[in-house]
C-alpha positions in Angstrom: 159.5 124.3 134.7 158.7 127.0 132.1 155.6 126.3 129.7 155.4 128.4 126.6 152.8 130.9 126.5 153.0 131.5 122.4 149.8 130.8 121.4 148.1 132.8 124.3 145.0 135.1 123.2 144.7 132.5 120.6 141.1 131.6 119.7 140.5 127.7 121.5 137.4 127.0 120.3 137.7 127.0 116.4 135.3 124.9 114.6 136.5 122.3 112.1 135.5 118.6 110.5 132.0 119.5 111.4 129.7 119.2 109.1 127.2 122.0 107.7 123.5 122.0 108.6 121.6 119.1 106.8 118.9 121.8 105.3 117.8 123.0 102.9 117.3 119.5 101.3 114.7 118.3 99.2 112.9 115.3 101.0 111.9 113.8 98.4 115.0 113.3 96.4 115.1 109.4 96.5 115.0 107.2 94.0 112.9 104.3 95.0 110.2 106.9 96.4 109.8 108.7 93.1 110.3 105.3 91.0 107.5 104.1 93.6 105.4 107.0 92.6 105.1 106.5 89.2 104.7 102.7 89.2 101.9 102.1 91.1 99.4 104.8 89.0 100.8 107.8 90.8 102.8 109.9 88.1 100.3 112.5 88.0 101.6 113.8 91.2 105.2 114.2 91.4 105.5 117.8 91.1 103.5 117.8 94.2 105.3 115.3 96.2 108.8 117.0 95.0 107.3 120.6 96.5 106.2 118.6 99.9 109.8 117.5 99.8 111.1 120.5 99.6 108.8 122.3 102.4 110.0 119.0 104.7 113.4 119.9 104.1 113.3 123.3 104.3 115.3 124.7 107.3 111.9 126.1 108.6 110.3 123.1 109.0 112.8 121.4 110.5 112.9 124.0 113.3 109.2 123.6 113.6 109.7 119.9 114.2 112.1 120.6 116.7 110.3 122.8 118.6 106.5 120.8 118.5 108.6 118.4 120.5 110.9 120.4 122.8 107.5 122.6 123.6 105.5 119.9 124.3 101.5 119.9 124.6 99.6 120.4 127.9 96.8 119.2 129.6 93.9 121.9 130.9 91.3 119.7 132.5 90.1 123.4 134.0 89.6 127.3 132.6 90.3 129.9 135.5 86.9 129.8 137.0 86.9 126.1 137.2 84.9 124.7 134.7 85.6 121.3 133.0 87.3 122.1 129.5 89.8 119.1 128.9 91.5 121.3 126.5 95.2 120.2 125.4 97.1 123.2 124.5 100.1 123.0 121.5 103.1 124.9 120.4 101.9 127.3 117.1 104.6 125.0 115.5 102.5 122.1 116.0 99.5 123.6 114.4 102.1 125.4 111.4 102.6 121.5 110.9 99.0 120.3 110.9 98.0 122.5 108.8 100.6 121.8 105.7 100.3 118.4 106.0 96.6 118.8 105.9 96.3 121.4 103.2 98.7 118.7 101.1 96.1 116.1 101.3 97.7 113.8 103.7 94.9 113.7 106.1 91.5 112.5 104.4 91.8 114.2 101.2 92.7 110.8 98.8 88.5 109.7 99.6 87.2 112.9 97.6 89.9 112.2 94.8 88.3 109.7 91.8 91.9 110.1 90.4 93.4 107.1 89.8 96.4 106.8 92.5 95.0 109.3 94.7 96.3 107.0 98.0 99.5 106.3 96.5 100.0 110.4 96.0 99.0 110.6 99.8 101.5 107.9 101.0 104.3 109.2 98.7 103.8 112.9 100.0 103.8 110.9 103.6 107.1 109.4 103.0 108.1 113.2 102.3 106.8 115.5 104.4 107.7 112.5 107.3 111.0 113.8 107.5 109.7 116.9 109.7 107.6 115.4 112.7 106.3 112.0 113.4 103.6 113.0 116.1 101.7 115.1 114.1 101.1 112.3 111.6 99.3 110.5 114.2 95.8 112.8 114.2 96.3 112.8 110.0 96.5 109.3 109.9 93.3 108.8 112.1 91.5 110.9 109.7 92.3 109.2 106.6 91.6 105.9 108.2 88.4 106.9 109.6 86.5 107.6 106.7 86.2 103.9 105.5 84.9 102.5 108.6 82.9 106.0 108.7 80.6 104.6 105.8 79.1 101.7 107.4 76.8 103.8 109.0 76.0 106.4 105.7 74.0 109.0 107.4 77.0 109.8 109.6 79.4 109.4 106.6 77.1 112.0 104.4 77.1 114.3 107.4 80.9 114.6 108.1 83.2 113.0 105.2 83.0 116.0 103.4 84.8 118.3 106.8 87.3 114.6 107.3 88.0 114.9 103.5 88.6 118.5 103.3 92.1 120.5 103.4 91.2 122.9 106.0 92.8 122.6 109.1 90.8 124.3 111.9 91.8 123.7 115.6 89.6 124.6 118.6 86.3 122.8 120.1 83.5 123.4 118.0 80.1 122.2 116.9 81.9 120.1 114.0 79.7 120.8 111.1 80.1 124.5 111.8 84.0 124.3 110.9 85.6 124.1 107.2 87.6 120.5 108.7 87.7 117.9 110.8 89.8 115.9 112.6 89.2 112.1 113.8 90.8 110.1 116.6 90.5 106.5 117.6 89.6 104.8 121.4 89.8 101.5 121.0 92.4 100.0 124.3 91.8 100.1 128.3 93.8 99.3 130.8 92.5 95.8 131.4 92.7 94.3 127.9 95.5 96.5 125.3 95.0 94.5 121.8 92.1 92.5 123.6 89.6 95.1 122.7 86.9 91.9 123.2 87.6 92.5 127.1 86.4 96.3 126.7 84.6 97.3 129.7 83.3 100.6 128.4 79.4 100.4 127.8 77.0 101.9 125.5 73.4 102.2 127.0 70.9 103.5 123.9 68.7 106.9 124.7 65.2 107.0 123.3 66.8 108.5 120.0 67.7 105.5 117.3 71.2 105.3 116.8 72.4 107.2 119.9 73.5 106.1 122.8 75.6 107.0 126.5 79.0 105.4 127.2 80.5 104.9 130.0 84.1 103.9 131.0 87.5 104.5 130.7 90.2 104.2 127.5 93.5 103.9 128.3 95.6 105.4 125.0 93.5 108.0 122.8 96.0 109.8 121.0 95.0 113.7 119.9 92.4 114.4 122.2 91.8 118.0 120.4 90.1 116.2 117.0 86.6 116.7 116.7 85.2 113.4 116.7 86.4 110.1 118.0 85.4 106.3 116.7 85.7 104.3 119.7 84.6 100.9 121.0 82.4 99.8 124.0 80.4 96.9 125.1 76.5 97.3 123.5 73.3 94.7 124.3 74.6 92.8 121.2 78.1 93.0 121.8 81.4 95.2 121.2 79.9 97.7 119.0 81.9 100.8 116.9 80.4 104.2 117.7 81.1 107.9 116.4 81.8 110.2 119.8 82.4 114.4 119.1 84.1 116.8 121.5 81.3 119.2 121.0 78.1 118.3 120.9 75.3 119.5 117.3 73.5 122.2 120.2 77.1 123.3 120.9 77.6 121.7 124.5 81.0 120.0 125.4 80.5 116.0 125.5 81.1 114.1 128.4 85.2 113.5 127.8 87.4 114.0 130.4 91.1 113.5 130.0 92.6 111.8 133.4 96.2 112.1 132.2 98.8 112.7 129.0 100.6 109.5 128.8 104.5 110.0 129.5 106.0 108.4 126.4 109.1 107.8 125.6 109.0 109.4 122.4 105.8 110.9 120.3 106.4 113.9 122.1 104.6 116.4 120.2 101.6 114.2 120.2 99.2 113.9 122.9 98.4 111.0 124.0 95.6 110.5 126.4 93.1 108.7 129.1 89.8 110.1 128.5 87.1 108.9 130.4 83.4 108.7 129.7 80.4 109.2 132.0 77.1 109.7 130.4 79.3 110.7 127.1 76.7 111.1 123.7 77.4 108.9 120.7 76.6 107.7 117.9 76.5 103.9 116.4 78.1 103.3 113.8 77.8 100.3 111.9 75.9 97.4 113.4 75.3 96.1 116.9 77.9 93.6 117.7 80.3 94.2 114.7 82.6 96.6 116.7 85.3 95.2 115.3 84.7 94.2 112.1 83.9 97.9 111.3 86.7 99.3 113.1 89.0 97.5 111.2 88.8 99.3 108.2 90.4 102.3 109.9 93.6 100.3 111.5 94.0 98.3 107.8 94.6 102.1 106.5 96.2 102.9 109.7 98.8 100.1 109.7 99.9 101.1 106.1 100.8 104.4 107.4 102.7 102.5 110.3 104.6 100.9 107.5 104.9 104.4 105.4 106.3 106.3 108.9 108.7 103.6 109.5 110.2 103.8 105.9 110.4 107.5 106.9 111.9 107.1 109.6 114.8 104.8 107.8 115.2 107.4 105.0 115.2 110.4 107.1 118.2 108.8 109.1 120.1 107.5 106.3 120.1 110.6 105.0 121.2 112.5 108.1 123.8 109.7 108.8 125.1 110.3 105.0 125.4 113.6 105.0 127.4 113.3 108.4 129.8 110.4 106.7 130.4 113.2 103.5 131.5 115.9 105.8 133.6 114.0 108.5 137.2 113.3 108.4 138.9 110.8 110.5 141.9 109.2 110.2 143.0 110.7 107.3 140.1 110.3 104.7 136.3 111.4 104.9 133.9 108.6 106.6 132.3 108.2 103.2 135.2 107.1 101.3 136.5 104.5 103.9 135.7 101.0 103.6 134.0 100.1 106.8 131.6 103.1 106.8 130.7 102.9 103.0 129.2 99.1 103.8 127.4 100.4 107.1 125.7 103.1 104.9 125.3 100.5 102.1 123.3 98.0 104.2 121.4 100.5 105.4 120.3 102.0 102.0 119.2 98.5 100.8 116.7 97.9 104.4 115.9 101.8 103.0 114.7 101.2 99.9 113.3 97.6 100.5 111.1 99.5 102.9 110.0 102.3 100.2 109.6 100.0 97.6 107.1 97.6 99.6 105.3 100.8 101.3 104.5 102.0 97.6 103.6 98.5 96.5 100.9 98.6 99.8 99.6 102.3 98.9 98.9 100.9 95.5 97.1 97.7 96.5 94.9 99.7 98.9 94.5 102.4 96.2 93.1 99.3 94.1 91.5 98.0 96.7 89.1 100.3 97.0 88.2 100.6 93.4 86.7 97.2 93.6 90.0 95.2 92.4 89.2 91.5 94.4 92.8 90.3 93.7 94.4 93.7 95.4 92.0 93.4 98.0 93.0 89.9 99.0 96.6 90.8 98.6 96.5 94.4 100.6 94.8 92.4 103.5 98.0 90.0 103.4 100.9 91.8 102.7 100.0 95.0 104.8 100.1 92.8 108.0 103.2 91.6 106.9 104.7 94.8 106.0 103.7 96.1 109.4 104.9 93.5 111.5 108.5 93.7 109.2 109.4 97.3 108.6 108.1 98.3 111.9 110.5 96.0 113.6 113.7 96.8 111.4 113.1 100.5 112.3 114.7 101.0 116.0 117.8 98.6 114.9 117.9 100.8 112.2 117.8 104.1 113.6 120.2 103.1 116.0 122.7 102.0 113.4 122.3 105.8 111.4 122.7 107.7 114.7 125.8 105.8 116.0 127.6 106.9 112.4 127.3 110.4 114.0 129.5 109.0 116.8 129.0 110.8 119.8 127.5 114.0 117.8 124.8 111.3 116.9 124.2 110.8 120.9 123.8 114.6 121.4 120.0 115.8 121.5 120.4 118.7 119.2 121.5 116.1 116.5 117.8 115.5 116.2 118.7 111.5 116.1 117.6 110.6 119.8 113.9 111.9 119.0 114.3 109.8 115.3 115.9 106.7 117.4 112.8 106.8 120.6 110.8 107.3 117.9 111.0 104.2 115.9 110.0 101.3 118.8 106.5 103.0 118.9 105.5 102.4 114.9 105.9 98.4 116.1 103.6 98.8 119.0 101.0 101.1 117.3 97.9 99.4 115.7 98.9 96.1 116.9 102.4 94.6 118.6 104.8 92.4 116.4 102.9 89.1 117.7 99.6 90.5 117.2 100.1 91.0 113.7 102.1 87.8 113.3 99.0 86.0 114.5 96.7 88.6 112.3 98.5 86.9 109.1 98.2 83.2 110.5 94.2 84.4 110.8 94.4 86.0 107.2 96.2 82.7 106.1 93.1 80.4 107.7 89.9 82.3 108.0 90.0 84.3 104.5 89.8 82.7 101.0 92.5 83.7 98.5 94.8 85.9 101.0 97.5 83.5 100.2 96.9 82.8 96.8 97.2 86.7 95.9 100.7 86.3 98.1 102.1 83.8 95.7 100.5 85.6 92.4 102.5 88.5 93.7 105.9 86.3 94.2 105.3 84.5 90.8 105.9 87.5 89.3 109.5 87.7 89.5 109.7 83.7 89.3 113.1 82.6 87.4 115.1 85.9 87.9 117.1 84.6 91.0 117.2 81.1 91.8 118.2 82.6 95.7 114.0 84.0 95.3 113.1 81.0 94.2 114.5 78.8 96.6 113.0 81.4 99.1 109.3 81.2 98.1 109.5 76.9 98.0 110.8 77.2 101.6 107.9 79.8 102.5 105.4 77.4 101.2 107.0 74.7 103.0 106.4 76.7 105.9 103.1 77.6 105.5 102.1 73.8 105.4 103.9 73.1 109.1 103.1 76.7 110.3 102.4 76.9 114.2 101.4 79.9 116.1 104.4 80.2 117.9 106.3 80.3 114.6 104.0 82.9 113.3 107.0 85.3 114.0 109.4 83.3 111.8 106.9 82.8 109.3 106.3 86.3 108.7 109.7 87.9 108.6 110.0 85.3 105.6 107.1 85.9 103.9 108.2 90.0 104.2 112.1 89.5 103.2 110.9 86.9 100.0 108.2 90.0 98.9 111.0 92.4 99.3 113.0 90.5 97.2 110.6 89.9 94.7 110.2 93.7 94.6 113.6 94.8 94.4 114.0 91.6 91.6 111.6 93.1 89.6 111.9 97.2 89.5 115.5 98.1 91.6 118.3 98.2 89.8 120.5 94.9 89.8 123.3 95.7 92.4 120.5 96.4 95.1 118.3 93.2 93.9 121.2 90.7 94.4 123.1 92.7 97.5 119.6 92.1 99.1 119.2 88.3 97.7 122.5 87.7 98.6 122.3 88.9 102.5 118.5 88.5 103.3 117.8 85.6 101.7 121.1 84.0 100.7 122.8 84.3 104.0 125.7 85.8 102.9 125.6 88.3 106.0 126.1 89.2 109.6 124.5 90.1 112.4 124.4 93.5 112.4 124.4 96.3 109.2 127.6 96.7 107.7 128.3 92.8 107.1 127.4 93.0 103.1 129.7 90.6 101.4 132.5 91.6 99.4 131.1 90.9 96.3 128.5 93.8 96.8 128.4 97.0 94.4 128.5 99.1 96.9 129.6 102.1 95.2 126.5 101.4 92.7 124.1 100.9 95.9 125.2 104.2 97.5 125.3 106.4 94.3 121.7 105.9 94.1 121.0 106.1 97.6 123.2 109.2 98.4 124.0 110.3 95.4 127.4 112.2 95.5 128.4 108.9 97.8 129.1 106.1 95.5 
């Protein structure tokens, strides 16, 4: 037999119906993000959040995101001549991130701003600039959170809010009032216990000097090791007690923190997450004896909002990946976008999208509220943020998994970026409290704290009478409420969060995302699994404002 030989010297490995590089691209080019913005007393900001957007999609800091997590950091517990330095060493693209998103004022910055919106500008440019790097968002976070629960103890909160407020990112171990910024990190779980801090072992024995005290023990997940100074949790003579620990010590000695291990994650990766241990370790109480908790919760509430804002991210930055892909692919004759199938895949997925935007905004500006006195935003941001945490953070790996597989087997491929997005999104559920530990923080919110469910229902009567499938959702939540159990606290909750994501989209999304929503979340006109909206669904009206160039 006799092949042809025609086409030899013939290139084999041309490259077609591949689609360009995603960036440049402008981050922050989404409706509901920018529509967000301006709603909830943050208009004042957009030109800033549309220049974060375009630094997060720039081509550069994409590739700095890839490489922070392919170069990822290590642990020196030693320096050459074998002294104790517990040093974690980063990738300069690590630190080229830190220090944008600090100078942006996503870290403390918002608790120096008397501007009106100020956290609702930091959460927006957080939905942003999210589309680079999730680890690094971890130490940021910690520092915005930690300023609240700083100020129960205002001596410490004169001394260093004005370095956890600043936009000067500094790395290294030094005395912290001698650098231009800090950093704050958070050691609250051991191995024993996890969420049930109460079973802490850690102890705080108080020195001769008021207010300072040695600890002693073991935590078993302190993320960012490298920030300055640490609120942390150990057992006092009155009880769990909240105390301020730094890495270097006022005379410029290294405290007593040695770091056992990096935890292996599963994703995270450019984020260090660590077992320090204390022997003897210097610190600092903060708040009363005995109130550990209580004062430590003001840092996860602010903490558990940015779970919520990453996890948002998270959807939007693989929509937008998984879009782009569909515009540029051709199979079976047509481009993904245009065929049927696909277009309600991306559909469904735009409406979890911008249900998750909208309600992250409408958190930021309750907390923003919040802490300019508002009662009725307090009551509600104590409420709804437990409930958007448990919710959002639990639709984001189903999610992710859903935008990488419209890649197909490109999606699969770790150069796609979509495996780090996808192992990504299970630990935004688990941070700051599992899915039943805040399920069971709402049935306590419900119980133990007046008006928490009153401010719910103010907020649902709001859109009362625009869509009888709302309406007949917030009767049944109430009807819930009465026979609520704890082991329904799960179904109770991912009620409550689809009926105030309707009421949200009712009220301020256009009408073919409201009732494509209303329809499938509440009315159960839906499937199993994204890509089941009903027929009746504008999906060409749902994507054009998702992807525009799509619909």
């Amino acid at each position: 037999m006799v092949f042809s030989l025609a086409h030899e010297g013939s290139a084999t490995h041309d490259v077609t119906n591949q689609p360009p590089p995603l960036a440049p691209y402008d981050a922050s080019e989404d409706a509901a993000l920018l529509e967000g913005l301006r709603r909830e007393g943050a208009g004042w900001a957009e030109e800033d959040v549309r220049r974060i957007g375009r630094i997060a999609g720039s081509a550069e800091a994409q590739e700095r995101a890839d490489l922070a997590n392919r170069h990822e950091p290590e642990l020196r517990t030693h320096d050459r001549y074998g002294h104790r330095v517990d040093e974690v060493e980063f990738h300069p693209s690590w630190h080229h991130l830190m220090r944008t998103a600090v100078a942006e004022g996503l870290a403390g910055a918002p608790w120096a701003d008397d501007r009106s919106g100020a956290h609702v500008a930091r959460t927006a440019g957080g939905l942003a600039w999210g589309h680079t790097d999730a680890g690094h968002g971890c130490p940021t976070s910690m520092t915005y959170a930690a300023v609240p629960a700083l100020r129960h103890q205002p001596d410490l909160a004169k001394l260093y809010e004005p370095l956890l407020t600043a936009r000067e990112y500094e790395p290294g171990l030094r005395v912290p009032t001698e650098k231009r910024g800090l950093l704050a990190g958070m050691g609250m779980t051991e191995k024993q216990g996890g969420s049930d801090v109460r079973t802490n072992t850690t102890v705080a024995a108080p020195t001769s000097e008021p207010g300072v005290y040695t600890l002693r023990g073991h935590k078993w997940f302190t993320s960012a090791p490298m920030c300055d100074v640490f609120l942390v949790l150990a057992q006092a003579s009155e009880g769990l007690s909240c105390f301020l620990v730094p890495r270097v010590l006022p005379d410029g000695s290294r405290n007593t923190f040695r770091i056992q291990r990096l935890k292996d994650k599963l994703g995270n990766r450019s984020n260090a997450s660590s077992e320090p241990e204390f022997d003897g370790t210097v610190a600092w109480l903060v708040g009363p004896e005995g109130r550990g908790v209580k004062t430590i919760i003001d840092m996860v509430n602010c903490t558990r909002l940015d779970c919520v804002m990453m996890s948002a991210t998270l959807m939007r930055k693989t929509l937008v990946e998984a879009g782009h892909h569909a515009r540029h692919r051709r199979a079976f004759g047509a481009r993904l976008v245009d065929q049927p199938l696909m277009r309600n895949v991306l559909a469904d997925l735009a409406l979890e999208s911008e249900a998750a935007t909208t309600l992250t905004l409408r958190l930021a500006g309750a907390a923003d509220r919040a802490v300019r006195g508002d009662a009725g935003e307090q009551a509600f941001r104590r409420i709804a943020t437990a409930v958007g945490k448990y919710w959002v953070t639990k639709r984001g790996p189903a999610f992710t998994a859903e935008a990488l597989e419209c890649l197909g087997g490109n999606g699969y491929v770790e150069d796609s970026g979509m495996p780090r997005h996808y192992r990504e999104a299970p630990l935004l559920s688990i941070w700051e409290g599992s899915g039943n530990v805040n399920a069971l923080d709402v049935l306590r919110a419900l119980t133990r704290e007046a008006g928490t469910a009153e401010a719910l229902f103010g907020e649902l009567a709001l859109a009362q009478g625009a869509d009888a499938r709302l309406d007949a959702s917030v009767n049944r939540l109430k009807g819930l409420l009465r026979d609520g159990s704890e082991a329904g606290a799960r179904r109770l909750v991912e009620h409550m969060a689809l009926t105030l994501q309707a009421s949200l989209l009712v009220r301020h999304a256009p009408p073919a995302i409201a009732d494509a929503f209303c329809a499938t979340r509440l009315g159960g006109d839906w499937g199993h699994a994204f890509g089941t909206l009903p027929d009746a669904a504008d999906v060409g009206a749902i994507l054009g404002r998702a992807l525009p160039g799509t619909g």
